[in-house]
Backbone as CSV, one residue per row, in Angstrom:
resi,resn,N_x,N_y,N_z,CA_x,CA_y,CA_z,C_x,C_y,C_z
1,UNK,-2.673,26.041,-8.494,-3.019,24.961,-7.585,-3.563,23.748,-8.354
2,UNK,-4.020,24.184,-9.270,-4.919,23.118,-10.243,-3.531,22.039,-10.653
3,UNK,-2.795,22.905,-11.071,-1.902,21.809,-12.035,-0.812,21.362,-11.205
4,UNK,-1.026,21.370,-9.868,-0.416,20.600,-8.453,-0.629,19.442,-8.252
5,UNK,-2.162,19.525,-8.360,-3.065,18.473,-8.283,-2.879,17.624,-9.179
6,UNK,-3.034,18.221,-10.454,-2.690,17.258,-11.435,-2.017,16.348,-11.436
7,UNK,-0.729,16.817,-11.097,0.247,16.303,-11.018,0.685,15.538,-10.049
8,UNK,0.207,15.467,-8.901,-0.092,14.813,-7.144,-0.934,13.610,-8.155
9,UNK,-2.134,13.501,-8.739,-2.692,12.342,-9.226,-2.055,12.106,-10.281
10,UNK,-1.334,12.265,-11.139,-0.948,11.356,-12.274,0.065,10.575,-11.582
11,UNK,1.139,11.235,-10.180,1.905,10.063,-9.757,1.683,9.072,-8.831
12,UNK,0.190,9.842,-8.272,-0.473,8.119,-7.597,-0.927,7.348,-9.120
13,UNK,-1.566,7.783,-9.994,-1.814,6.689,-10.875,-0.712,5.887,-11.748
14,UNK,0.290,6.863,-11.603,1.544,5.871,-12.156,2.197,5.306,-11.010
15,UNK,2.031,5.440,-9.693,2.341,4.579,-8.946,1.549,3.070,-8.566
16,UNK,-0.004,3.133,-8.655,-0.807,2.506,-8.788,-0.365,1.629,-10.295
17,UNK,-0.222,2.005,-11.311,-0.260,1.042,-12.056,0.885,0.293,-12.250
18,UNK,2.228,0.596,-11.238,3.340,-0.189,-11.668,3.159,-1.117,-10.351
19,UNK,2.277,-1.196,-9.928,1.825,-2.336,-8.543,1.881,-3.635,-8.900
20,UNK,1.431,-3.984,-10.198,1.738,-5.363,-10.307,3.189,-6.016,-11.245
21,UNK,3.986,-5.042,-11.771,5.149,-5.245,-12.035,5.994,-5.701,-10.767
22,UNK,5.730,-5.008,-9.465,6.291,-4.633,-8.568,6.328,-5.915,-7.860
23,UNK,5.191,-6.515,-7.432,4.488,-7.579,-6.606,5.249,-9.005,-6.814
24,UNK,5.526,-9.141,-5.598,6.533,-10.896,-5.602,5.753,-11.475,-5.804
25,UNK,4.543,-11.897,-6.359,3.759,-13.058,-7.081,3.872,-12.998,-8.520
26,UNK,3.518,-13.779,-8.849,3.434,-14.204,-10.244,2.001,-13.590,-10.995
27,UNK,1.977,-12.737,-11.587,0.581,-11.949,-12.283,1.180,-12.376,-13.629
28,UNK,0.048,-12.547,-14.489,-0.168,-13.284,-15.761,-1.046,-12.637,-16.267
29,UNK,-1.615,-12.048,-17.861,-2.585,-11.416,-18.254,-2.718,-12.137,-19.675
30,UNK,-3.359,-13.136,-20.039,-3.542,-13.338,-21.064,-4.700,-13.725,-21.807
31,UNK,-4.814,-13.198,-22.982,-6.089,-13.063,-24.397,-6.592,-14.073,-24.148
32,UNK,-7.963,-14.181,-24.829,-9.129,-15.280,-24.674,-8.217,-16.021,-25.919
33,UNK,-7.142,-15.733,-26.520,-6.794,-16.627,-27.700,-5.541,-17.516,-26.786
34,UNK,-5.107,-17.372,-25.797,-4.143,-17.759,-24.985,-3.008,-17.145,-25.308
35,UNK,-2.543,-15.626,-25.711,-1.297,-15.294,-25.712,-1.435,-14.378,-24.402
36,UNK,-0.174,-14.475,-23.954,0.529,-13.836,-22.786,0.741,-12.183,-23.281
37,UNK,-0.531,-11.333,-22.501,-0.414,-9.859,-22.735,0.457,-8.974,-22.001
38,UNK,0.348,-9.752,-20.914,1.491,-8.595,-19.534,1.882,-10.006,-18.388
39,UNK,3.109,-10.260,-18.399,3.587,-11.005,-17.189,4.469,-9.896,-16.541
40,UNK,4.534,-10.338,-14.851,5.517,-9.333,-14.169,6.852,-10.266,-13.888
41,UNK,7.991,-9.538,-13.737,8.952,-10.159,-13.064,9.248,-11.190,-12.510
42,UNK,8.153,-11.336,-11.675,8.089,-12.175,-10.773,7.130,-14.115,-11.673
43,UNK,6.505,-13.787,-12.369,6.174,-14.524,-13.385,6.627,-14.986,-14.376
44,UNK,8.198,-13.598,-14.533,9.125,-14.603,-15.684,10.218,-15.242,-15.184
45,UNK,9.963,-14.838,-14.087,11.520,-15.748,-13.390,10.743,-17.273,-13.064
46,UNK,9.116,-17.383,-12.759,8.394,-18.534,-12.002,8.706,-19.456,-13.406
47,UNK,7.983,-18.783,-14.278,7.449,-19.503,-15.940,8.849,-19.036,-16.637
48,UNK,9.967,-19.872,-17.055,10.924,-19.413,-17.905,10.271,-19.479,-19.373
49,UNK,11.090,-19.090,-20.275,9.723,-19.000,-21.444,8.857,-18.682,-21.731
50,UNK,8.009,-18.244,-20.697,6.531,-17.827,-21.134,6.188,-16.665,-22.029
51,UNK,6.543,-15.804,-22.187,7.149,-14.731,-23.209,7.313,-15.274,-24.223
52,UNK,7.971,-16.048,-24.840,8.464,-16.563,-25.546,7.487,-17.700,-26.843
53,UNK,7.127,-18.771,-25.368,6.296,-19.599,-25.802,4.881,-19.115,-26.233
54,UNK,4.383,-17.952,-24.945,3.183,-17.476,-25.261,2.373,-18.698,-25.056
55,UNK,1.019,-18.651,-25.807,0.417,-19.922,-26.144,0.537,-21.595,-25.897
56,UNK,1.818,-21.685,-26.695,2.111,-22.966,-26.354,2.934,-23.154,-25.057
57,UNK,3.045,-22.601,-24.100,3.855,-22.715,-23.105,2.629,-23.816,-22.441
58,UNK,3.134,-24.622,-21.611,2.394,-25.628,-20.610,1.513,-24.919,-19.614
59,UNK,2.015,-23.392,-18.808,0.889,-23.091,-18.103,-0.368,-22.752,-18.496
60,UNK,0.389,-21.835,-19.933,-1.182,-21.697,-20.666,-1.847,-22.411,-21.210
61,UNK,-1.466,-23.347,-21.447,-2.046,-24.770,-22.088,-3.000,-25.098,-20.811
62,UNK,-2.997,-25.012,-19.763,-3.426,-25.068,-18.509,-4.621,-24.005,-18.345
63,UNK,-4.335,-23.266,-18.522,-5.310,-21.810,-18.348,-6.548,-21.811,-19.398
64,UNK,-5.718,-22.021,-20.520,-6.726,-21.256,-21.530,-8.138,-22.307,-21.394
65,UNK,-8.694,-23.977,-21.223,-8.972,-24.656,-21.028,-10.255,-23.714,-19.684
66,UNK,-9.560,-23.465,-19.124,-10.591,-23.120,-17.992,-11.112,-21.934,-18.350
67,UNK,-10.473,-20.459,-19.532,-10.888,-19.776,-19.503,-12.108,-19.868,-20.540
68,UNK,-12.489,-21.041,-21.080,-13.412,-21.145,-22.086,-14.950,-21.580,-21.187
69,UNK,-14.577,-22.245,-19.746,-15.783,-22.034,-19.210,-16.825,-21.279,-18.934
């Protein structure tokens, strides 16, 4: 029974954590240095490049500015 369970919670937590891959918004995760750690789908289709640019992309050029407050 134990390792039922187990297994009942590891696929809510792997269901839980693919929630923001999943999500029609735009989720963005990036370093206090301004590189882009995790964008979803829905963020690389919004931001073309951003992957890419990382850092120098214009939104983060945008972001990182506020995250120093």
């Amino acid at each position: 029974m134990e390792r039922t369970a187990r297994e009942l919670a590891h696929r809510e937590l792997t269901e839980l954590a693919s929630l923001p891959e999943k999500s029609p918004d735009p989720i963005i995760e990036v370093s206090s240095n301004g590189h882009v750690t995790f964008c979803n789908a829905a963020a690389r289709r919004s931001f073309p490049g951003l992957i890419v640019k990382s850092a120098s992309h214009t939104l983060i050029n945008h972001i990182v500015p506020v995250l120093d407050l």
